[in-house]
C-alpha positions in Angstrom: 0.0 0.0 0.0 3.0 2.5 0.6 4.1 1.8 -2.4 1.3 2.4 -4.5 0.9 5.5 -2.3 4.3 6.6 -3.4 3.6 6.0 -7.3 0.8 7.5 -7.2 1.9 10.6 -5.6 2.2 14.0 -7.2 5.6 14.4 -6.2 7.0 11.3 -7.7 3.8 11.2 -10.6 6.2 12.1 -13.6 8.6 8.9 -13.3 5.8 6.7 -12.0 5.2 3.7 -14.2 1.4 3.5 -13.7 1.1 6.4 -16.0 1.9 7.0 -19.6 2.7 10.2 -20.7 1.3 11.9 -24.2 2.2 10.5 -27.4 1.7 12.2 -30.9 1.5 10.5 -33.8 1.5 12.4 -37.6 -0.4 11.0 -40.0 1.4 10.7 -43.8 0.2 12.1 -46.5 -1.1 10.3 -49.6 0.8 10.4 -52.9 -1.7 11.7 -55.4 -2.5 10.1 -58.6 -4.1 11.4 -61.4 -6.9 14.1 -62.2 -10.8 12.9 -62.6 -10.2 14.2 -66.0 -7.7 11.8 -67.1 -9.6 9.0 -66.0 -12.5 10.2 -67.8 -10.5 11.0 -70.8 -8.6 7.3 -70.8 -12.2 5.9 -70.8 -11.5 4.4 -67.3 -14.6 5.9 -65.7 -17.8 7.6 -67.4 -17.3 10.9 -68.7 -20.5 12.2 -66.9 -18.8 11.3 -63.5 -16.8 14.4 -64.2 -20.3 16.3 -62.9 -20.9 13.5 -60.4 -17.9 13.5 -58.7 -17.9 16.8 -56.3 -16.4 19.8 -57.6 -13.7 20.0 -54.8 -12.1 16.3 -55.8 -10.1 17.3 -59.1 -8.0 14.1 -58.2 -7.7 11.0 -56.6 -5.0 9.8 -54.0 -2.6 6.7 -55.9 -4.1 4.5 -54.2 -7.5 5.4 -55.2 -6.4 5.2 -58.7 -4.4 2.1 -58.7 -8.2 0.4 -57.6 -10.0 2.1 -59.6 -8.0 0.9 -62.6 -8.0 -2.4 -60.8 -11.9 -2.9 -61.0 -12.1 -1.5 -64.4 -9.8 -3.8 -65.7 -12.1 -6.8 -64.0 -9.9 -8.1 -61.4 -10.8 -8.6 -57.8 -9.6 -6.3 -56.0 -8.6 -5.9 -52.3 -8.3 -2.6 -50.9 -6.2 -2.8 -47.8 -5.9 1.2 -46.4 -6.0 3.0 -43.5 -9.4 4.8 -42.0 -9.7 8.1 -43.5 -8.2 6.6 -47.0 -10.9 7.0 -49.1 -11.6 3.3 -49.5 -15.0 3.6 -50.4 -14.8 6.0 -53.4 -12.0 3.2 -54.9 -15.4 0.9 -55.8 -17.8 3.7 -55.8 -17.2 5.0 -58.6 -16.3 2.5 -61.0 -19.6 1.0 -60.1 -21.6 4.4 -60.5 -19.6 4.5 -63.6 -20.4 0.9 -65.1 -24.3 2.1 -64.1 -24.0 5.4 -66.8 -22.7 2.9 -69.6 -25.8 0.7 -69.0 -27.8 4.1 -69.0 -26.5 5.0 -72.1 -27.3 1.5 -73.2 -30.8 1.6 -72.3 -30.0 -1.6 -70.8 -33.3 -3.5 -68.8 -33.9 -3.4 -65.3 -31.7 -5.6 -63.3 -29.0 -4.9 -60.0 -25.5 -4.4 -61.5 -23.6 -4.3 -57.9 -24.5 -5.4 -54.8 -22.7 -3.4 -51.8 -22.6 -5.8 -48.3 -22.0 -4.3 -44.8 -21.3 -5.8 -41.6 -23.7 -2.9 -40.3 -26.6 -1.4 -41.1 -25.4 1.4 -39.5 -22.4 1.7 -42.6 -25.1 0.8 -44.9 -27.2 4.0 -43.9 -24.2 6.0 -44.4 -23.7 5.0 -48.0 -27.2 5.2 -48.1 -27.0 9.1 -47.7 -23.9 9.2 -49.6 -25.9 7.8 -52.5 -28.3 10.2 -52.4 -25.9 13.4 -52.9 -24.1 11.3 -55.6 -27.1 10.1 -57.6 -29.7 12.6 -57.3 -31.0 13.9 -61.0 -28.5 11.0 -62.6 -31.1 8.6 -63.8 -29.3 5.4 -61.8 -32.0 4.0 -59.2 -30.6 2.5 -55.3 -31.7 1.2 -52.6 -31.1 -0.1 -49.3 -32.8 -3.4 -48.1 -32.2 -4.4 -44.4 -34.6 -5.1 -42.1 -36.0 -1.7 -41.6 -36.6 -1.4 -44.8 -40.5 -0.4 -45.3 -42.7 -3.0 -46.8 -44.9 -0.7 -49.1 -44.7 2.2 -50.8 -47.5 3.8 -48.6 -45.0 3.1 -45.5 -42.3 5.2 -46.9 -41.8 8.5 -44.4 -40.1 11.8 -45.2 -39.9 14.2 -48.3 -40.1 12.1 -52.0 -38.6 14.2 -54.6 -41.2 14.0 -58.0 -39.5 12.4 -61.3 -37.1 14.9 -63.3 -35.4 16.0 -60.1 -32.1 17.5 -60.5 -29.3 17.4 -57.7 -30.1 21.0 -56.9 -33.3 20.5 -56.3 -32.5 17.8 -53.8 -29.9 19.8 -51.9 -32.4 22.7 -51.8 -34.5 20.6 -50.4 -31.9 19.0 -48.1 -30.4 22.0 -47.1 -34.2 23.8 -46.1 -35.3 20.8 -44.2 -31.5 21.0 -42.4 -32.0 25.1 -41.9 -35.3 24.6 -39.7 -34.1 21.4 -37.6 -36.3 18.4 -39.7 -34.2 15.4 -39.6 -36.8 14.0 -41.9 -34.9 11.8 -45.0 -34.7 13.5 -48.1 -35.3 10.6 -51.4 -34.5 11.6 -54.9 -36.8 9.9 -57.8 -33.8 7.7 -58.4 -34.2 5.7 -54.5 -36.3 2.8 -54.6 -37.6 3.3 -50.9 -39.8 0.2 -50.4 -39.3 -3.6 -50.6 -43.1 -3.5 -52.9 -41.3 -1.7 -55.6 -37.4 -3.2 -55.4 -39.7 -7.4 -56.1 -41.5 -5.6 -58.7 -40.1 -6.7 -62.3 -38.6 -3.7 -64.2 -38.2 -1.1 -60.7 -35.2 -3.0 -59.5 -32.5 -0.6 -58.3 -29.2 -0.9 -60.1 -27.3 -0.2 -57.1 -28.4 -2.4 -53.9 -27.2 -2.1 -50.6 -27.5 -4.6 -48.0 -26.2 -6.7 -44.9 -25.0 -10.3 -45.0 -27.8 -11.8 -43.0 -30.8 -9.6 -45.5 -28.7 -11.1 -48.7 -28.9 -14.2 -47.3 -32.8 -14.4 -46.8 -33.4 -12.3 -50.3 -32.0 -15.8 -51.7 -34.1 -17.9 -49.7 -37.4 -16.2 -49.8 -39.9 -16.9 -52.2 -41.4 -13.2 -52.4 -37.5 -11.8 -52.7 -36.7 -13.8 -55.3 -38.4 -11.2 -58.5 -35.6 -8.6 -57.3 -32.9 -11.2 -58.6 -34.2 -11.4 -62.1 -32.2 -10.5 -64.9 -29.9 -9.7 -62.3 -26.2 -8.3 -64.0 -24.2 -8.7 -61.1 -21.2 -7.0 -62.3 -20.1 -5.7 -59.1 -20.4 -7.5 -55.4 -18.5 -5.7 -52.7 -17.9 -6.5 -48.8 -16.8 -3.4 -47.0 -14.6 -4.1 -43.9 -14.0 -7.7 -45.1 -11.9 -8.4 -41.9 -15.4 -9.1 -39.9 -16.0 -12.2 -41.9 -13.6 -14.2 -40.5 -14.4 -17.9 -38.9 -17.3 -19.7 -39.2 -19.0 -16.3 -40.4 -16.4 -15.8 -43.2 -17.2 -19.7 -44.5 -20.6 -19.2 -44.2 -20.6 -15.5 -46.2 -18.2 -16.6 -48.9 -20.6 -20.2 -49.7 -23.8 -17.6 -49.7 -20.9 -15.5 -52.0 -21.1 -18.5 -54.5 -24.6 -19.2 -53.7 -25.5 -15.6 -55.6 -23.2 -16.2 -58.1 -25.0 -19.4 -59.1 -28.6 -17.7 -58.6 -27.9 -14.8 -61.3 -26.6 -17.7 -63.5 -22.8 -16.0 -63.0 -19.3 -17.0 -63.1 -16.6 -16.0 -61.3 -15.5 -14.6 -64.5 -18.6 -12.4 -65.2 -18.5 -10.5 -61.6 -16.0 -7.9 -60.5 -15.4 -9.3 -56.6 -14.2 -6.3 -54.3 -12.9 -5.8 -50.3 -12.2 -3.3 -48.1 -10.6 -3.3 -44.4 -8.2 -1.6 -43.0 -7.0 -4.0 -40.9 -6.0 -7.3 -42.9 -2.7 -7.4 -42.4 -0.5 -10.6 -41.6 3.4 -9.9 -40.6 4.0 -12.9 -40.7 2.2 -13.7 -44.3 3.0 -10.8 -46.8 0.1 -12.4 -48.9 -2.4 -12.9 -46.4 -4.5 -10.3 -47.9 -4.3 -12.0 -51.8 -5.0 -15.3 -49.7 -8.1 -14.5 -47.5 -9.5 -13.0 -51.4 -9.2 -15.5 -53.1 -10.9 -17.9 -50.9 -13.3 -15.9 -49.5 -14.8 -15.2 -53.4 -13.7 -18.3 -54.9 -11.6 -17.0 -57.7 -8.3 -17.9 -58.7 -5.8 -16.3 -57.0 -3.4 -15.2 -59.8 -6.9 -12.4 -60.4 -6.5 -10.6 -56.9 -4.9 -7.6 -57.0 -4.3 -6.1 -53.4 -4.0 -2.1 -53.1 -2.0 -0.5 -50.0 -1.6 3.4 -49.2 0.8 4.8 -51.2 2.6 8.2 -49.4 4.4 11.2 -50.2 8.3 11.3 -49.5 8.6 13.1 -46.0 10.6 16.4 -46.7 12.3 17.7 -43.5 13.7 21.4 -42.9 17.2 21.4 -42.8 17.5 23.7 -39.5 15.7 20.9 -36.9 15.7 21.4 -33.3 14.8 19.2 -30.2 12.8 21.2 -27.5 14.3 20.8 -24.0 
């Protein structure tokens, strides 16, 4: 007891080792690739994502790009970057891109990606995200989860009428903001209810859901309608390292289990994961290995994506404080 008396005592508090003192840590800054307008230009991503994209992202971090270039050139793709990286964007927008071809194609109704999260809180993030994005650009989404309304009569807050622009929903956004209404703000292009995403023709191009909602869409007789003519170009897990164990086995058979319900290979679908976090020091692969087996492709198709940095630059005249 006089021990710990003495340790914890002012006097004696800065050498004590029952407390650590501050530590700071910098954070890097990414390398940056190339402009939005080169990747338009080289036909990697739609040229109308040049208006998408926001105004104040004239280009992407190299990390970003090497992904982006990744998916487009149709090989599954593991992004493996830090929080704060920008991991979404690197499938976001070569999906909303693939989604403006098959606009320009007047192509039939029918899901080209399917966006999994652990959470449905993540999943309501992107859900707003998708909004901002999409708004006035003709490419429907949706989320289905469990608190997804049944009917379209269920649907609560403010529906935007067909022929919205994006302005028009951030006036919107912005008014309801202004006066303290937290009420959800839809564009024409959100396909709100589950009554609308099973009806043949009004499936959204763009679906997101969690693994235990895909799972009963493809057991469900009454789900079944929002799986026809089904493109399945695109199926992404964000933060991949959750699926680990028994869950992991079980996701990546119900993985193979869509493939084989949209009558796809593992040729015909762009596979893509996200974490942060799946790292191995001991197995410089582990990343390629835990992709390849989680979306039963070969593994000479995996292409893994780390942060790329700028060179640190220090000042000449450096000093250490007392």
């Amino acid at each position: 007891q006089q021990q710990m008396r003495e340790l914890l005592s002012m006097d004696e508090v800065r050498d004590t080792p029952l407390y650590q003192g501050p530590y700071i840590s910098l954070s890097r800054s990414f390398k940056e690739g190339t402009s939005i307008q080169d990747l338009t230009s080289q036909g990697i991503l739609h040229p109308h994502m040049a208006r998408i994209i926001p105004e104040n992202i004239k280009h992407v971090y190299g990390h970003q790009e090497a992904a982006i270039r990744s998916i487009h050139s149709g090989n599954t793709t593991l992004v493996s970057t830090g929080t704060g990286s920008g991991k979404t964007e690197c499938f976001l927008y070569p999906v909303i891109s693939k989604c403006l071809e098959l606009k320009d194609q007047q192509a039939p109704a029918g899901i080209s990606a399917v966006i999994v999260y652990p959470m449905n809180a993540l999943a309501q993030d992107q859900l707003d995200r998708l909004r901002g994005l999409l708004a006035g650009s003709g490419i429907t989404f949706g989320m289905y989860i469990g608190k997804t309304p049944e009917y379209e009569r269920d649907v609560s807050g403010h529906r935007l009428e067909s022929g919205s622009t994006k302005a028009d929903y951030l006036e919107v956004l912005n008014r309801y903001r202004s006066d303290g209404r937290p009420d959800a703000i839809h564009p024409a292009e959100e396909i709100c209810s589950r009554e609308k995403m099973r009806t043949p023709g009004s499936q959204p191009r763009i679906l997101l859901t969690n693994v235990k909602q895909l799972e009963l869409l493809l057991t469900r007789h009454v789900d079944v309608e929002l799986f026809d003519n089904a493109l399945l170009d695109y199926l992404v897990f964000d933060e991949a390292h959750t699926f680990n164990g028994i869950q992991g086995a079980e996701t990546s058979c119900l993985i193979r289990r869509l493939r084989q319900f949209c009558g796809k290979d593992s040729h015909d679908t762009v596979c893509v994961a996200t974490s942060a976090t799946i790292v191995d020091i001991n197995d410089p692969n582990a990343a390629k290995n835990f992709a390849y087996r989680f979306f039963g492709v070969p593994i000479d198709q995996v292409q893994t994506v780390n942060e790329q940095y700028k060179a640190d630059v220090w000042g000449e005249n450096r000093t250490t404080p007392p």
